[in-house]
GUTIZA-726210 format. One line per field, with one value per atom (N, C-alpha, C): residue number from 0; x, y, z. Coordinates in Angstrom, 3 decimals. Layout:
resi	NUM|...
c1	X|...
c2	Y|...
c3	Z|...
END
This chain:
resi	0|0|0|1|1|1|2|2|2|3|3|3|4|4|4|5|5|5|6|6|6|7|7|7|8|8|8|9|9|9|10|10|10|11|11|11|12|12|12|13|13|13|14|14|14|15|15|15|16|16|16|17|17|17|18|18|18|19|19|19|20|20|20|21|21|21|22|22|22|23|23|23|24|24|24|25|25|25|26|26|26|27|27|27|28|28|28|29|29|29|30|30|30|31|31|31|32|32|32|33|33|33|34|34|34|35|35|35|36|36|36|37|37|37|38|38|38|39|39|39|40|40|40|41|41|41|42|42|42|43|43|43|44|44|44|45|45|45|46|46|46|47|47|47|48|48|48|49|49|49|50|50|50|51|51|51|52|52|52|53|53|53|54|54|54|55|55|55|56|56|56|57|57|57|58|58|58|59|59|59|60|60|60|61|61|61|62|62|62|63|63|63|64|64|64|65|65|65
c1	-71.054|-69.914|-70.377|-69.425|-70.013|-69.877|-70.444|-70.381|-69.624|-68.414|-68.365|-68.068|-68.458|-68.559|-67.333|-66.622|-65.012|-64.973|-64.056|-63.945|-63.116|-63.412|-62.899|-62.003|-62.637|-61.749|-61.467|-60.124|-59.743|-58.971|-59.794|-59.242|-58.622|-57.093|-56.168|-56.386|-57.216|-56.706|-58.120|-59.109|-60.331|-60.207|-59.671|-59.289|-60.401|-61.114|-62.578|-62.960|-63.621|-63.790|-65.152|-64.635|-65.849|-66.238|-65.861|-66.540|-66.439|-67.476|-67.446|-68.434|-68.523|-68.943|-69.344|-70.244|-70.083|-69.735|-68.861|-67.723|-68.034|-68.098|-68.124|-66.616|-66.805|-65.253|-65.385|-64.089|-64.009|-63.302|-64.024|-63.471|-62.647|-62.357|-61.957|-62.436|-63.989|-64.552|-65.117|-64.506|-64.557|-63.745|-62.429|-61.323|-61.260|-61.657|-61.963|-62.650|-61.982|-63.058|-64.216|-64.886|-66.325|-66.071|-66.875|-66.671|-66.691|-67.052|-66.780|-65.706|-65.200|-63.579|-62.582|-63.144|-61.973|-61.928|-62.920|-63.410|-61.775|-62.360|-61.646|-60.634|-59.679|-58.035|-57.719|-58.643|-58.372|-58.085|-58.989|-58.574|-57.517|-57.622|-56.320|-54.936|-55.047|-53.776|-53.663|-54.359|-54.194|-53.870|-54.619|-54.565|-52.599|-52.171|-51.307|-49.796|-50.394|-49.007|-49.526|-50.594|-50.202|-49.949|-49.914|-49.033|-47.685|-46.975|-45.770|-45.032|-45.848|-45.690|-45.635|-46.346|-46.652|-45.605|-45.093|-44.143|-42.647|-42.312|-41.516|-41.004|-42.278|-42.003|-41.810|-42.367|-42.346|-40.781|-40.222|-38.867|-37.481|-37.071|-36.268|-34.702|-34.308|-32.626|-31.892|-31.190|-29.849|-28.878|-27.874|-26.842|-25.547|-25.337|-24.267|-23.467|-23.681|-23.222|-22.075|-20.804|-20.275|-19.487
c2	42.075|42.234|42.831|43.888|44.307|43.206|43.237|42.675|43.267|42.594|43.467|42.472|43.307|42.526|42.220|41.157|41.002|40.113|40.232|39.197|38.171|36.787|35.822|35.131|34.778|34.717|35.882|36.177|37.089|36.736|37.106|36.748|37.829|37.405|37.743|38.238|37.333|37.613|38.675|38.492|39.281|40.864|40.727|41.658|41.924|40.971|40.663|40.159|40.145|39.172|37.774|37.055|35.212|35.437|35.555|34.812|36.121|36.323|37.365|37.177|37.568|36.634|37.541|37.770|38.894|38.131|38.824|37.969|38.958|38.252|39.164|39.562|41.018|41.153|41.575|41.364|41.301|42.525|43.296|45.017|44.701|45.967|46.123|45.855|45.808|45.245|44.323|43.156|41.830|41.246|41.847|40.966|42.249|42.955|43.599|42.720|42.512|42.096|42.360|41.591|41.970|42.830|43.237|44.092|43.071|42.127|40.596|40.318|39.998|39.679|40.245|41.464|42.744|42.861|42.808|42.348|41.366|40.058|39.082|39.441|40.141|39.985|40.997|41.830|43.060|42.753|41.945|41.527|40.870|39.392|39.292|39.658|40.545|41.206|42.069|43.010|44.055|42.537|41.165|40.822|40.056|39.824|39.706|40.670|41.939|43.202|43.082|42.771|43.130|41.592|40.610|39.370|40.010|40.236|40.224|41.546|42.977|43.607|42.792|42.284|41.576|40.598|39.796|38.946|39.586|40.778|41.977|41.925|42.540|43.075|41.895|40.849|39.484|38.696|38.883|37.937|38.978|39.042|39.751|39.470|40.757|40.365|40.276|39.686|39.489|40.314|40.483|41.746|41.528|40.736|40.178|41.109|42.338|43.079|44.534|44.260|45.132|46.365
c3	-16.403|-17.271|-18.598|-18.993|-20.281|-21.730|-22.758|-23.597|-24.513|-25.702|-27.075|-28.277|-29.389|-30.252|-30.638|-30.938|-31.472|-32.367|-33.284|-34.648|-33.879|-34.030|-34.013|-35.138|-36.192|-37.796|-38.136|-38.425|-39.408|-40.519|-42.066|-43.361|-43.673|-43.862|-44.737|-45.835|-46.860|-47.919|-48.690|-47.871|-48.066|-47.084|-46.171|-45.447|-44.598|-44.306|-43.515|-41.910|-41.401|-40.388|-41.084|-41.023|-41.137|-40.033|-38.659|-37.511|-36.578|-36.171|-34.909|-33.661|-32.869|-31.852|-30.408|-29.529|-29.030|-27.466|-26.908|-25.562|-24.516|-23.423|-22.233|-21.878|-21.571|-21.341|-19.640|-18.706|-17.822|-17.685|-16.783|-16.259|-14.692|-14.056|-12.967|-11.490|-11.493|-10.968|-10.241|-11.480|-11.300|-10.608|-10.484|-9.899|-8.137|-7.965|-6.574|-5.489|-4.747|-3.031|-2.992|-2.405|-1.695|-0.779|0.273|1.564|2.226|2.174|3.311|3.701|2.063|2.013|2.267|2.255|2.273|4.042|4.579|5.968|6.890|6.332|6.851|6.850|5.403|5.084|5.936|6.191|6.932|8.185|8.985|10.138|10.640|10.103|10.313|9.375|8.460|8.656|9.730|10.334|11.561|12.989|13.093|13.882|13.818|12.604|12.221|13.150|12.646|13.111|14.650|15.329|16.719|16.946|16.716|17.208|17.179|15.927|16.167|17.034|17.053|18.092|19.217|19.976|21.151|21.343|20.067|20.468|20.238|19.737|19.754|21.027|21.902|23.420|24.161|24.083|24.796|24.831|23.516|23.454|23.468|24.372|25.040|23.792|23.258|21.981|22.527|21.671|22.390|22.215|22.968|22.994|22.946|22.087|21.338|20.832|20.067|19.422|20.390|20.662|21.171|20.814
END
């Protein structure tokens, strides 16, 4: 994670920073999947759409509508 320097106190009346502090900041990176994870969700979402294909063709509609 990159680091930056940021004021924590800010005076008003000096028009200053008192307290500054250097914070890790969190990029785009950080909140992205692994290739593991991206792995798993991947699967069963694809294993997901062919269940309900499969149960599509399996449960026969009804024909109610004339």
């Amino acid at each position: 994670m990159p680091r930056v320097y940021q004021c924590i106190e800010w005076n008003d009346t000096t028009q200053q920073c008192d307290v500054a502090a250097w914070i890790e900041q969190a990029s785009i990176l950080d909140v992205l999947p692994t290739v593991e994870q991206a792995n798993t969700v991947g699967g069963a979402f694809f294993a997901s759409i062919v269940a309900i294909a499969a149960l599509s063709l399996l449960i026969p509609r009804s024909q109610d509508h004339e």
